[in-house]
VMD Tcl script that draws the C-alpha trace (Angstrom):
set ca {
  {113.84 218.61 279.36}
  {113.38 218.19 275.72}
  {115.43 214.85 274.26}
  {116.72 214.48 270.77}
  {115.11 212.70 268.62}
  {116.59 209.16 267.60}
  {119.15 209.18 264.57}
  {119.59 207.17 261.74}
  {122.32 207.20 259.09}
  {121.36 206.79 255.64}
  {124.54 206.62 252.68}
  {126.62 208.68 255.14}
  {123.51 211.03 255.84}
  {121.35 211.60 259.36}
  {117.66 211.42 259.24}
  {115.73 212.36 262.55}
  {113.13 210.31 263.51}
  {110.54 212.38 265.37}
  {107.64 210.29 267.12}
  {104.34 211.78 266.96}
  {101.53 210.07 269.52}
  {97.81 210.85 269.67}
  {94.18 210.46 269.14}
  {93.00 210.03 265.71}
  {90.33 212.17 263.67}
  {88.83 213.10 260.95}
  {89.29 209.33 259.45}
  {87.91 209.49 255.98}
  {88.71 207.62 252.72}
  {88.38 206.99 249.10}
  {89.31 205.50 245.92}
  {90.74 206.80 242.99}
  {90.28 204.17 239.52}
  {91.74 205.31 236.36}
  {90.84 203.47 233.00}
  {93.38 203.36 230.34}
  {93.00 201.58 226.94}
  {89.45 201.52 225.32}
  {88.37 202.16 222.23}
  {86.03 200.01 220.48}
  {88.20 196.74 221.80}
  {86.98 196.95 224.90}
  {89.00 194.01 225.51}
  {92.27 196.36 226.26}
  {90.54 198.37 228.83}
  {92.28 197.95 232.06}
  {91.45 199.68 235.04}
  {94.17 200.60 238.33}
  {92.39 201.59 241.93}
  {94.53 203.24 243.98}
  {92.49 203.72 247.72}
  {93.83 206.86 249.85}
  {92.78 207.43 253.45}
  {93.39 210.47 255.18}
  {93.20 211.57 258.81}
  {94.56 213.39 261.44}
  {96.77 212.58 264.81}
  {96.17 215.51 267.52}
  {98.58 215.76 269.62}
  {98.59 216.34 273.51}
  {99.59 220.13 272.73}
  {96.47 220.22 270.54}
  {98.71 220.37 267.41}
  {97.23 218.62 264.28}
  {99.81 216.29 261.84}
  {97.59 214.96 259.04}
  {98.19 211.62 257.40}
  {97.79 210.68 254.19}
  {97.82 207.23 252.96}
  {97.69 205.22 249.22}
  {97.13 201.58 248.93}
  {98.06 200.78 252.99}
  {96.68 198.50 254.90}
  {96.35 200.75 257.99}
  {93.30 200.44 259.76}
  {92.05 203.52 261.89}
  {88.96 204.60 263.70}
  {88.14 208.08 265.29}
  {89.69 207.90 268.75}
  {92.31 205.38 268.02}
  {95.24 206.13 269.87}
  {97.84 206.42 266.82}
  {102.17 207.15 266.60}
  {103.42 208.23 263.42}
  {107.20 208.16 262.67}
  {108.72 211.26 260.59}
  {111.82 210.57 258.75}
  {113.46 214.35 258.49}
  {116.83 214.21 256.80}
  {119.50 216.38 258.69}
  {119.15 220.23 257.52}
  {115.89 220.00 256.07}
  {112.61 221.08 257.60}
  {110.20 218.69 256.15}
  {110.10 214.74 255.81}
  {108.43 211.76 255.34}
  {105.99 209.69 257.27}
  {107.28 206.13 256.86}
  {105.69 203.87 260.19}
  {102.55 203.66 261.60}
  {101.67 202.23 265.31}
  {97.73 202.07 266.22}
  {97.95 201.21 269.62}
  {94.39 201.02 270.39}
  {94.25 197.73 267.83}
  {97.95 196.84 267.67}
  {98.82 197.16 264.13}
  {102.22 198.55 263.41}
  {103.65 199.08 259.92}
  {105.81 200.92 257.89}
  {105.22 202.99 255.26}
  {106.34 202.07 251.60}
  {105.91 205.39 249.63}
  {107.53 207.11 252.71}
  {110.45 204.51 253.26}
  {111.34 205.38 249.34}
  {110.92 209.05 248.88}
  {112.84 209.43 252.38}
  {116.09 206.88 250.58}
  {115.70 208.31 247.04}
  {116.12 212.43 248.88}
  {119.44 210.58 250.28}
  {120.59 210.47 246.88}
  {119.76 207.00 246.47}
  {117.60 206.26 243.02}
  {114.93 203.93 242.42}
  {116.14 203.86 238.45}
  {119.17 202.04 239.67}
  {117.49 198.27 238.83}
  {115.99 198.65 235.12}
  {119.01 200.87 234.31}
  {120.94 197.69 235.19}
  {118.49 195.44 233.50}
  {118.38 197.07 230.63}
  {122.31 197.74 230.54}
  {122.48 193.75 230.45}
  {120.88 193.75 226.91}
  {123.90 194.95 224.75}
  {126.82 193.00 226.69}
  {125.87 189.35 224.35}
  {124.93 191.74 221.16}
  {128.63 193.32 222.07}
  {130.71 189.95 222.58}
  {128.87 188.20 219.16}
  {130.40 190.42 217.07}
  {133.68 191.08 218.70}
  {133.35 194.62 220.67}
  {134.86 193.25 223.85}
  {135.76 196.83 225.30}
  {131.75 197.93 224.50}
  {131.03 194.92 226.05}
  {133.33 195.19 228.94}
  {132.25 199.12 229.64}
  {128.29 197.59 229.78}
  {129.18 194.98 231.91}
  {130.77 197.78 234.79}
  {127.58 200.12 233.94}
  {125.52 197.15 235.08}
  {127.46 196.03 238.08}
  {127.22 199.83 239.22}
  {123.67 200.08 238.65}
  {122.87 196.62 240.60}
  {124.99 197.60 243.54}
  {123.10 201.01 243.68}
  {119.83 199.48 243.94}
  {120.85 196.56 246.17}
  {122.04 199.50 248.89}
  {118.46 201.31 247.55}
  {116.67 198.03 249.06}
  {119.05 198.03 252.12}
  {118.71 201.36 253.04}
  {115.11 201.09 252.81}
  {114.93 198.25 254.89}
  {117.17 199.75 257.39}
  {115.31 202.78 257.54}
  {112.24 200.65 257.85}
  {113.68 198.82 260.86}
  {114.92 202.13 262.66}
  {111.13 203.46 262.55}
  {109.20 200.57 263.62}
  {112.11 200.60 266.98}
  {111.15 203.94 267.33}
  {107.59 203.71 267.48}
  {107.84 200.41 269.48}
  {108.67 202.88 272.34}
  {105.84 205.42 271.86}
  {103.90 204.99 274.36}
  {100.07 205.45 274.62}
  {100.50 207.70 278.42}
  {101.33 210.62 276.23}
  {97.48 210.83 275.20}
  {96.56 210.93 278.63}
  {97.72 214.26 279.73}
  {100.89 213.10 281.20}
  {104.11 214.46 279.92}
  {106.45 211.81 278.53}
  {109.04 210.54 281.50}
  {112.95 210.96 280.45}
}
mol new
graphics top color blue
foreach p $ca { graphics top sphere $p radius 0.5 }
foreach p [lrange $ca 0 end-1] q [lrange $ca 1 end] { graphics top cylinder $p $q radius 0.2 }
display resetview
């Protein structure tokens, strides 16, 4: 029969993690630059090349999940045998790819972008560290010239914000972990016409 997919809780939240495992195609690529600055000072000009690769996992069933990648380090070939982990949080139908697992070559990694749009949808936000950065800059200006309260209110706006991101980087690595567990136990067999054993 049909098992459920493993669980992971997020900030009191579920995520399903739903293994995908099959044969790579389709593998293309390219690369995206975009120049900013210019003018006649060419000397400002600076340049940022993101590289995206794209391709597609079919499945056993002959169902299609396409992948979509920007600045990661995944290398794939046409008929690579390739698991992809899904993080879906709990009530929603769509998710996140945040692992990889080519088993024809070995390489198994997680998925940055994935790992924090799948934390930031659990209500966790990324503008939790400069807000508590920035928060620092008043608290000195505030004590100099006596505004201790000011000063005090700043200082609790900036523990807040710190915490919040150190559970942001947490969570993320947590989620991280739970996916590349996951797709440690995907196994290749499912490619090769043999239904998954319970």
């Amino acid at each position: 029969g049909a098992h459920m997919p493993p669980q992971v809780t997020i900030s009191g939240k579920s995520i399903d993690l739903l293994t995908y495992t099959g044969t790579a195609a389709g593998v293309g690529g390219y690369a995206v630059t975009e120049v900013s600055g210019g003018g006649r000072d060419a000397v400002s000009v600076s340049s940022t090349t993101s590289v995206h690769k794209e391709f597609h996992i079919q499945l056993l069933s002959g169902q299609e999940k396409p992948i979509h990648l920007t600045n990661e380090p995944f290398s794939v070939r046409n008929g690579n045998v390739v698991s992809a982990v899904l993080a879906v949080p709990l009530g929603q139908d769509s998710g996140r790819y945040i692992a990889l697992r080519n088993h024809t070559t070995g390489q198994v990694m997680t998925i940055d972008d994935g790992l924090k749009t799948a934390t930031s949808i659990m209500g966790l936000s990324p503008l939790a560290l400069p807000a508590a950065l920035f928060g620092l800059i008043p608290i000195p200006i505030a004590l100099f010239n006596g505004y201790y309260i000011t000063a005090l209110i700043f200082a609790v706006l900036v523990a807040g914000c710190a915490r919040h991101a150190w559970t942001w980087h947490r969570e993320r690595k947590a989620l991280g972990q739970a996916a590349v567990n996951a797709i440690q136990k995907a196994t290749a067999v499912q490619t090769l016409g043999t239904a998954p054993g319970e």
